[in-house]
BALOBA-1460 file (C-alpha; in Angstrom, 3 decimals):
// residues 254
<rec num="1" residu="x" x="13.121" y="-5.125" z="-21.501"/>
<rec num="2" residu="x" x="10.683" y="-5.811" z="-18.867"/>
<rec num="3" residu="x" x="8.743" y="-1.902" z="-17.973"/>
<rec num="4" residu="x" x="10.798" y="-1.516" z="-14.419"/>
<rec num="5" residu="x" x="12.724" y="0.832" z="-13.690"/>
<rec num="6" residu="x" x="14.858" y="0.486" z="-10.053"/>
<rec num="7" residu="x" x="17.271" y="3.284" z="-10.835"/>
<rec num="8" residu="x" x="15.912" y="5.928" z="-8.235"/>
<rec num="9" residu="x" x="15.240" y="3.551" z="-4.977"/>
<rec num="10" residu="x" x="17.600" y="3.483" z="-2.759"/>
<rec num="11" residu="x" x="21.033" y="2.200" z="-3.234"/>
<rec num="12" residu="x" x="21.652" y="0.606" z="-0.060"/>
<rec num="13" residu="x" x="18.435" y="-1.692" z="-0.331"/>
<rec num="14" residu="x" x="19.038" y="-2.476" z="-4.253"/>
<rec num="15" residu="x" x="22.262" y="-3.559" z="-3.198"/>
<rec num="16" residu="x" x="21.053" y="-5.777" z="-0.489"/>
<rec num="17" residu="x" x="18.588" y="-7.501" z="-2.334"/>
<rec num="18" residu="x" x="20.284" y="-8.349" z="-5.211"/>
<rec num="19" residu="x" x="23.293" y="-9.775" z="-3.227"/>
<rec num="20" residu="x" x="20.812" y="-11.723" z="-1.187"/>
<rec num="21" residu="x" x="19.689" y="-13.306" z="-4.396"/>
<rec num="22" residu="x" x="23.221" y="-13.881" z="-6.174"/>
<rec num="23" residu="x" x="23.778" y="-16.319" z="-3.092"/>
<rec num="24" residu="x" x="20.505" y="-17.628" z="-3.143"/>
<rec num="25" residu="x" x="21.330" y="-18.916" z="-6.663"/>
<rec num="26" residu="x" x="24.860" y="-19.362" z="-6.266"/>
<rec num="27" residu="x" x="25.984" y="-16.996" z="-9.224"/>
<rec num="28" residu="x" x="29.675" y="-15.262" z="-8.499"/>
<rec num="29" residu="x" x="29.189" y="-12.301" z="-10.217"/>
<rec num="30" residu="x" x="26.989" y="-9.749" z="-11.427"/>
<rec num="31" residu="x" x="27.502" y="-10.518" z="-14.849"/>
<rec num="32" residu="x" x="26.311" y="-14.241" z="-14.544"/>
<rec num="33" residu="x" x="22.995" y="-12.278" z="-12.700"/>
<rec num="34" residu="x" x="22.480" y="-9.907" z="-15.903"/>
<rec num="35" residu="x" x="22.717" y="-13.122" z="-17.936"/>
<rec num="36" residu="x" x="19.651" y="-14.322" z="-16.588"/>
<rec num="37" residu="x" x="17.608" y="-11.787" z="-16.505"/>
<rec num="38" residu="x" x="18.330" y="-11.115" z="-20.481"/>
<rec num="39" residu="x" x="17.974" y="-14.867" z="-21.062"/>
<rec num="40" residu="x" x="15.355" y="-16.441" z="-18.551"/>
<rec num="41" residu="x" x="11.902" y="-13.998" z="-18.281"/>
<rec num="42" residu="x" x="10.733" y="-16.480" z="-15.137"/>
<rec num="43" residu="x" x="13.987" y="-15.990" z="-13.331"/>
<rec num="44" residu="x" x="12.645" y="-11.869" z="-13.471"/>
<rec num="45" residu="x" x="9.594" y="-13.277" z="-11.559"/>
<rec num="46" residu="x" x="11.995" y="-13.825" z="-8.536"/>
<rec num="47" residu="x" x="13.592" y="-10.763" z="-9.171"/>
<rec num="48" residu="x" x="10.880" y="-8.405" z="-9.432"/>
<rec num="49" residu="x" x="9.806" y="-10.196" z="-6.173"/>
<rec num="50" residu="x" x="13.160" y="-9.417" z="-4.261"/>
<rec num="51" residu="x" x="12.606" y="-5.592" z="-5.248"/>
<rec num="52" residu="x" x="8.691" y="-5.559" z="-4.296"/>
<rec num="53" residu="x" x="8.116" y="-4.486" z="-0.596"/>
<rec num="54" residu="x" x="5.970" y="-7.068" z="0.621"/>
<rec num="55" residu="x" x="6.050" y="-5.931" z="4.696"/>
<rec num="56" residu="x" x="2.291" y="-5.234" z="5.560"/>
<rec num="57" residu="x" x="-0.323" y="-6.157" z="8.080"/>
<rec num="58" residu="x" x="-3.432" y="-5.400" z="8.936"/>
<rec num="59" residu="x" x="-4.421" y="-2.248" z="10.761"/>
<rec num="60" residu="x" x="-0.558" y="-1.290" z="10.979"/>
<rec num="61" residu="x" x="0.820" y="1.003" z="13.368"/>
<rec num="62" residu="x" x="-3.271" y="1.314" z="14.888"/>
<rec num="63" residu="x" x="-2.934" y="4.832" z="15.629"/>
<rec num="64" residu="x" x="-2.973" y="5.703" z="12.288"/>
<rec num="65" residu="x" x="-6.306" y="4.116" z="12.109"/>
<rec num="66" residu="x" x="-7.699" y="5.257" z="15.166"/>
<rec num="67" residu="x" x="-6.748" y="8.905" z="13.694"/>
<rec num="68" residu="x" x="-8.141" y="7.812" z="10.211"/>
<rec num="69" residu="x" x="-11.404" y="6.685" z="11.577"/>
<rec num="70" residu="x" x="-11.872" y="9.484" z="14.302"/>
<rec num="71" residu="x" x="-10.613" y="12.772" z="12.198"/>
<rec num="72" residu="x" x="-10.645" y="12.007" z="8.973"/>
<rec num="73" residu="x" x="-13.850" y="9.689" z="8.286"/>
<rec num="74" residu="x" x="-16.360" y="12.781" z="9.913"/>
<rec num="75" residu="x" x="-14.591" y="14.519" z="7.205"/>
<rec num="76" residu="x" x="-15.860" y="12.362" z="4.703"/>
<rec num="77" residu="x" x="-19.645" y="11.494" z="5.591"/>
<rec num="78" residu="x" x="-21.411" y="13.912" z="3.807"/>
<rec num="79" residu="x" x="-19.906" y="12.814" z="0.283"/>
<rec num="80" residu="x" x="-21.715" y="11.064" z="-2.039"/>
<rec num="81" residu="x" x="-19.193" y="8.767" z="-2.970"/>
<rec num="82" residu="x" x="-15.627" y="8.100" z="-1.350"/>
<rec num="83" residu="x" x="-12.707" y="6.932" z="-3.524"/>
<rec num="84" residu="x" x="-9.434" y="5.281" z="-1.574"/>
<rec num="85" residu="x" x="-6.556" y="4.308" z="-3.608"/>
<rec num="86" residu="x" x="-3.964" y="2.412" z="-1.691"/>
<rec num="87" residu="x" x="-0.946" y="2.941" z="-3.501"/>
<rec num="88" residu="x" x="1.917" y="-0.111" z="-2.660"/>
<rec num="89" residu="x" x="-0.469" y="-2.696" z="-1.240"/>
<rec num="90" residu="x" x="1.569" y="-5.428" z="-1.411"/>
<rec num="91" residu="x" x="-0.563" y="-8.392" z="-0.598"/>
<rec num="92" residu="x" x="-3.336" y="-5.857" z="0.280"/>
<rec num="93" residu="x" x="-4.022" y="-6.483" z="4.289"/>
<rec num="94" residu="x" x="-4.332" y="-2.643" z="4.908"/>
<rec num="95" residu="x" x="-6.668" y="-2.190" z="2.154"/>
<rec num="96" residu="x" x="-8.673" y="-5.055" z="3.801"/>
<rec num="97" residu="x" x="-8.185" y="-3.120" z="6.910"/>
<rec num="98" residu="x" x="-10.004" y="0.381" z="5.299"/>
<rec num="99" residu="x" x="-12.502" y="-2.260" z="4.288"/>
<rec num="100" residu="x" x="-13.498" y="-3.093" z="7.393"/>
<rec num="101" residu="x" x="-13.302" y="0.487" z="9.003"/>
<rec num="102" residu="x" x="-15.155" y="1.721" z="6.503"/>
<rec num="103" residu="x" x="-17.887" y="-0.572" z="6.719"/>
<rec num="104" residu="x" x="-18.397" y="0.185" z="10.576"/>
<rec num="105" residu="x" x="-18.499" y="3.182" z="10.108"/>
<rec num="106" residu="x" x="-21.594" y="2.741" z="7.477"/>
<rec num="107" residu="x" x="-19.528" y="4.169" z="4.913"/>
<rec num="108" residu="x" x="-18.875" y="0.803" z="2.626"/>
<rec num="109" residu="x" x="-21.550" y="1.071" z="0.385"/>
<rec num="110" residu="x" x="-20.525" y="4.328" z="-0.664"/>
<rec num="111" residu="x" x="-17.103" y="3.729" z="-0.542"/>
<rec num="112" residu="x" x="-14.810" y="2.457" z="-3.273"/>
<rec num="113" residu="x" x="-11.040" y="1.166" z="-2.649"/>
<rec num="114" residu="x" x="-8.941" y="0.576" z="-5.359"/>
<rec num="115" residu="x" x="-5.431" y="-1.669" z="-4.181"/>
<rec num="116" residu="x" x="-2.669" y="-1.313" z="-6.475"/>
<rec num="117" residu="x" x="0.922" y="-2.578" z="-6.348"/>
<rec num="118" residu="x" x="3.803" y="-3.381" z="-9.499"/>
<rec num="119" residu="x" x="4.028" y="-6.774" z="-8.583"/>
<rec num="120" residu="x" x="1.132" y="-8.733" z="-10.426"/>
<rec num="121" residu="x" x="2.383" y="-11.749" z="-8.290"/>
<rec num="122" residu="x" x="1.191" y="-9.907" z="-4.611"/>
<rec num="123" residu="x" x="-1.807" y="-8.413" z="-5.930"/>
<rec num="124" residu="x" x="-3.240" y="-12.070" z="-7.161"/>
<rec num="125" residu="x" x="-2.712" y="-12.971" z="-3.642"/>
<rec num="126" residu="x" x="-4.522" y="-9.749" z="-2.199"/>
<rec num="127" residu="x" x="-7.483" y="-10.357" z="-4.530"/>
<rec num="128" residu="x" x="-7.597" y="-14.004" z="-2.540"/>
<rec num="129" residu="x" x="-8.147" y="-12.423" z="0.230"/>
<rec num="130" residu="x" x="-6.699" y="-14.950" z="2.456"/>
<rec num="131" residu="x" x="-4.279" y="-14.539" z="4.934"/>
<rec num="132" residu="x" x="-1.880" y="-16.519" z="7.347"/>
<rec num="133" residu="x" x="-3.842" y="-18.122" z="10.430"/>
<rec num="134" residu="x" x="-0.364" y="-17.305" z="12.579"/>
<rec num="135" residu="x" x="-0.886" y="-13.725" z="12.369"/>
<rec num="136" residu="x" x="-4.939" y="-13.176" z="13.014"/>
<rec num="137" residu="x" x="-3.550" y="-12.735" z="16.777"/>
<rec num="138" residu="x" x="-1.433" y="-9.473" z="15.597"/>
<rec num="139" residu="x" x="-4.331" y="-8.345" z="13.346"/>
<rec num="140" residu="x" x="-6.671" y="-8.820" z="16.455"/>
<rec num="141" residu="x" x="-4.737" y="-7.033" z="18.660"/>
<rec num="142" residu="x" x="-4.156" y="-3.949" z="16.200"/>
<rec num="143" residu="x" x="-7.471" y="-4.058" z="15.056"/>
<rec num="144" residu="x" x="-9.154" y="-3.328" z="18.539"/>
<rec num="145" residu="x" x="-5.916" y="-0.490" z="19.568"/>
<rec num="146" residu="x" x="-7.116" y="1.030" z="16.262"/>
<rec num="147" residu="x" x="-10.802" y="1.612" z="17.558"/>
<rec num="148" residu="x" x="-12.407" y="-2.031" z="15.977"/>
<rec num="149" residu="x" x="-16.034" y="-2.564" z="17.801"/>
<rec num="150" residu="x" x="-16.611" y="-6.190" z="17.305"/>
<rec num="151" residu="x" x="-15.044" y="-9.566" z="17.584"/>
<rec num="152" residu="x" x="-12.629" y="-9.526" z="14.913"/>
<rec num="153" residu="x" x="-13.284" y="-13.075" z="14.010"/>
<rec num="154" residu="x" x="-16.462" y="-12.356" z="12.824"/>
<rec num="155" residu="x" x="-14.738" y="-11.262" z="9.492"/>
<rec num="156" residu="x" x="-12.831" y="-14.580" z="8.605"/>
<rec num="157" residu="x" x="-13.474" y="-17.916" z="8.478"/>
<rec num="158" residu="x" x="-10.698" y="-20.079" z="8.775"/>
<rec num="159" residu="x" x="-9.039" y="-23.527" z="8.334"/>
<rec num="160" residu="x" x="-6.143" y="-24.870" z="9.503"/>
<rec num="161" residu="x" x="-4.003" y="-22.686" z="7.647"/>
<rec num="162" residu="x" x="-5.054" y="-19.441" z="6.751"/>
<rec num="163" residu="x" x="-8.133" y="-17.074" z="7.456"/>
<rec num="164" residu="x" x="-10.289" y="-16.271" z="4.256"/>
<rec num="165" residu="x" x="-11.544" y="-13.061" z="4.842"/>
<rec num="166" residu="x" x="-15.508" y="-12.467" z="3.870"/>
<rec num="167" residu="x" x="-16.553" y="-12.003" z="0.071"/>
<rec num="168" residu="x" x="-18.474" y="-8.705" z="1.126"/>
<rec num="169" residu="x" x="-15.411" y="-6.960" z="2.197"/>
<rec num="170" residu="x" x="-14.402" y="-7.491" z="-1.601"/>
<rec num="171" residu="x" x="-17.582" y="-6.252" z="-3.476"/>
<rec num="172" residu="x" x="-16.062" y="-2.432" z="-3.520"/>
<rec num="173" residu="x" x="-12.413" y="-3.282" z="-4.412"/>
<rec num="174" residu="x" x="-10.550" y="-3.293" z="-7.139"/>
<rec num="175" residu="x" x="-6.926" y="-4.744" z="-7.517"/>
<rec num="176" residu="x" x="-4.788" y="-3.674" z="-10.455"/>
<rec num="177" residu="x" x="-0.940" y="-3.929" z="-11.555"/>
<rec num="178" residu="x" x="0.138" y="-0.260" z="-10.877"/>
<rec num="179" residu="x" x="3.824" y="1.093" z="-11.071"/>
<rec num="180" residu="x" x="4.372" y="4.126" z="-9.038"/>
<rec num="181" residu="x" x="6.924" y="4.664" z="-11.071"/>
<rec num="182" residu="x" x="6.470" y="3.998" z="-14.578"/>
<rec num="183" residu="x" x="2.807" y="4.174" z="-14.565"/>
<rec num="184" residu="x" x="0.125" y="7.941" z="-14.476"/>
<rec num="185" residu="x" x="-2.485" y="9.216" z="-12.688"/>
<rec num="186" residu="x" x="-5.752" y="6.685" z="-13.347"/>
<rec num="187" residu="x" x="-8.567" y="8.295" z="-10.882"/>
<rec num="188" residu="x" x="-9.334" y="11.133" z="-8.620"/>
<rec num="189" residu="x" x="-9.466" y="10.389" z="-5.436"/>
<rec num="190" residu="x" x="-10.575" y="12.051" z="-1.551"/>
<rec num="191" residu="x" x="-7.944" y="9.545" z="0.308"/>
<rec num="192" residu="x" x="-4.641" y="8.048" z="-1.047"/>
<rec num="193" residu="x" x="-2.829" y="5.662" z="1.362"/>
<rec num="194" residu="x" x="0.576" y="4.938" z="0.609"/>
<rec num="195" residu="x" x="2.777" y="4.113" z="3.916"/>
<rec num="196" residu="x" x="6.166" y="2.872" z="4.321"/>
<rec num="197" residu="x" x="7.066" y="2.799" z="0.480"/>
<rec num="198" residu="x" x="8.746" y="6.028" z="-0.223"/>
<rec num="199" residu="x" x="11.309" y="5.452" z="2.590"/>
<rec num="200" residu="x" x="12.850" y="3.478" z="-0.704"/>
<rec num="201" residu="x" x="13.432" y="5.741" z="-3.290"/>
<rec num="202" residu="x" x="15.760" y="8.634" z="-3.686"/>
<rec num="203" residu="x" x="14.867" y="12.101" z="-3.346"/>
<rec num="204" residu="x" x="13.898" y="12.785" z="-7.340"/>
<rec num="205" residu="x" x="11.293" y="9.612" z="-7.063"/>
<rec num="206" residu="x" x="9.719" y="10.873" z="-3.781"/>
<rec num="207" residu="x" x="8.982" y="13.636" z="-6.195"/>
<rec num="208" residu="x" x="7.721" y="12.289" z="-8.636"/>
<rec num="209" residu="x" x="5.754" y="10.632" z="-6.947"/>
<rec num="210" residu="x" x="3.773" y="13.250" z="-5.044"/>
<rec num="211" residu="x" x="3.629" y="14.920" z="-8.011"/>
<rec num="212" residu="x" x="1.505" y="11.569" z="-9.266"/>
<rec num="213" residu="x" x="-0.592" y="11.803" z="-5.584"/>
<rec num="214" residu="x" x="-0.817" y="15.839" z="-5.702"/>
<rec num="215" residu="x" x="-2.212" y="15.559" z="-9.127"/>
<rec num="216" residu="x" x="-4.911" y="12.656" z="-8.015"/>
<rec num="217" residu="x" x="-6.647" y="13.980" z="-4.960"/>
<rec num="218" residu="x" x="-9.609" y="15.822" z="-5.038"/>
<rec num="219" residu="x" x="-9.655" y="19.732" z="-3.487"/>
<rec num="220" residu="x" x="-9.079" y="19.011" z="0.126"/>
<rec num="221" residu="x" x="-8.351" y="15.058" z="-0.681"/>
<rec num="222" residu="x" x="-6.118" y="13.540" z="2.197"/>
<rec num="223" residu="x" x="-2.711" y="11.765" z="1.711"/>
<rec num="224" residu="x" x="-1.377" y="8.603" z="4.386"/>
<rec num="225" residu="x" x="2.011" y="8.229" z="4.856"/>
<rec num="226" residu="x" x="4.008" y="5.434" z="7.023"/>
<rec num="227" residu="x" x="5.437" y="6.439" z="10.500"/>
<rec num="228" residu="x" x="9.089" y="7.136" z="9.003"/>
<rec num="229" residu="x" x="7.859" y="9.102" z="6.060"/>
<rec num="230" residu="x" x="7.365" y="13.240" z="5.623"/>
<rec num="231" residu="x" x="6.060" y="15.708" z="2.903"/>
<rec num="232" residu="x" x="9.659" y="17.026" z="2.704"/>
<rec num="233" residu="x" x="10.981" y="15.919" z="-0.741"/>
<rec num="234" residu="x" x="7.881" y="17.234" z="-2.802"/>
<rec num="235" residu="x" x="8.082" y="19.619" z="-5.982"/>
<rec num="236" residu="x" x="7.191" y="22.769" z="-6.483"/>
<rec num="237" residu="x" x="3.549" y="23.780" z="-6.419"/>
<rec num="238" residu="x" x="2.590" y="20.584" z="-3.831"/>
<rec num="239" residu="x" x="0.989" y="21.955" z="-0.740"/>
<rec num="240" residu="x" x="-0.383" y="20.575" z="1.762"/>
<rec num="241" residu="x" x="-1.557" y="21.344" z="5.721"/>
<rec num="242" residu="x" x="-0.650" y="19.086" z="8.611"/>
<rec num="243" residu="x" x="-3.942" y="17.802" z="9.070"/>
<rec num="244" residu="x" x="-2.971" y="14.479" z="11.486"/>
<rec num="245" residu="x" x="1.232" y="15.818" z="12.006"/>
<rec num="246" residu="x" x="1.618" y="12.895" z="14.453"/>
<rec num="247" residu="x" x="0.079" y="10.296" z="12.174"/>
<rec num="248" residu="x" x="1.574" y="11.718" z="8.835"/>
<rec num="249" residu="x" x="-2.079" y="12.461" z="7.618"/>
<rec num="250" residu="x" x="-2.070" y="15.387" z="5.451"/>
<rec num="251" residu="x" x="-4.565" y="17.488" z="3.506"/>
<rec num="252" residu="x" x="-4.361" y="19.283" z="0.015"/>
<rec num="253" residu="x" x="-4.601" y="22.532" z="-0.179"/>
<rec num="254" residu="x" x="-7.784" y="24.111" z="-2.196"/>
């Protein structure tokens, strides 16, 4: 009725999250839960947010971005234009992350990021670009373990409550409803980030879903996975080389 499709993610977590909203709403069974999802689109909303994965940050797990700035961005200089798709954003702080690596690196101009996640709700909240005041210490901290080179402050400006991050970072990204699994191949691109997301779907998504990533990278294009995550569930005719083993950085064969 609605375009998702949850049948391939993993059973363990479906079932976890949809308990966890049966008591938040007090209904006994599952048939009082199907009831209002046929009957009550807005009640979906809530849903569709209990199945999202919203747990991001910025410059997460900073060795992956101390690898991604040191190995692969000398990679990339000498293109003419760099295309990054991060695939899952959530409320996009990683993408705001590449933003900001990219532009010290004197790569932004050139560079264009496109943010995508399935949940309309987290990507009107990325495109915002404002972010809790209570975590700028964590960002700090991972930002300069990740190779930052100035005051990390300099990119927000802040009230009481959250930390707007500046307009500038924005002017070469694009945020767009994308289902990784519903939805095709909409670019080509040199990097595709897409880190601690396939750790919830079964084996036949993972492959369908490199298939989708295989299919969009460029000759030599590089794929980011999350620290849990391996090329091990991917279909025939995917190949890659271990081009960052220890950071799950990987780069397609030409």
């Amino acid at each position: 009725m609605y375009g998702f499709d949850f049948r391939h993610y993993v059973r363990s977590s479906l079932r976890r999250r949809i308990l966890n909203r049966m008591k938040m709403e007090k209904l006994r069974t599952i048939t009082a839960l199907l009831e209002k999802v046929l009957h009550e689109p807005q009640f979906v909303d809530k849903l569709l947010s209990d199945m999202s994965i919203r747990v991001t940050e910025m410059f997460r797990d900073p060795s992956f971005f101390n690898a991604f700035r040191t190995q692969v961005v000398p990679e990339l200089r000498d293109y003419p234009e760099i295309r990054i798709w991060h695939a899952g954003c959530a409320t996009g702080e990683e993408a705001y992350a590449m933003a900001i690596l990219m532009q010290e690196e004197g790569l932004a101009e050139k560079t264009r990021i496109y943010a995508t996640d399935m949940n309309e709700q987290a990507i009107v909240s990325a495109q915002r670009g404002a972010f809790p005041l209570k975590q700028m210490q964590l960002y700090t901290t991972n930002y300069l373990e990740s190779g930052g080179t100035k005051a990390f402050s300099e990119y927000y400006s802040a009230d009481h409550q959250y930390a707007y991050f500046k307009p500038q970072l924005k002017e070469n990204m694009m945020f767009a409803q994308h289902n990784l699994v519903t939805d095709g191949s909409f670019n080509e691109f040199h990097v595709i980030l897409c880190r601690n997301v396939m750790i919830y779907f079964d084996p036949k998504l993972q492959q369908q879903v490199h298939s989708l990533f295989y299919s969009s990278l460029t000759p030599q294009g590089y794929l980011g996975l999350g620290k849990k995550e391996y090329i091990l569930h991917v279909p025939e005719g995917v190949d890659y080389d271990d081009f960052v083993p220890h950071e799950r950085i990987y780069r397609k064969k030409s």
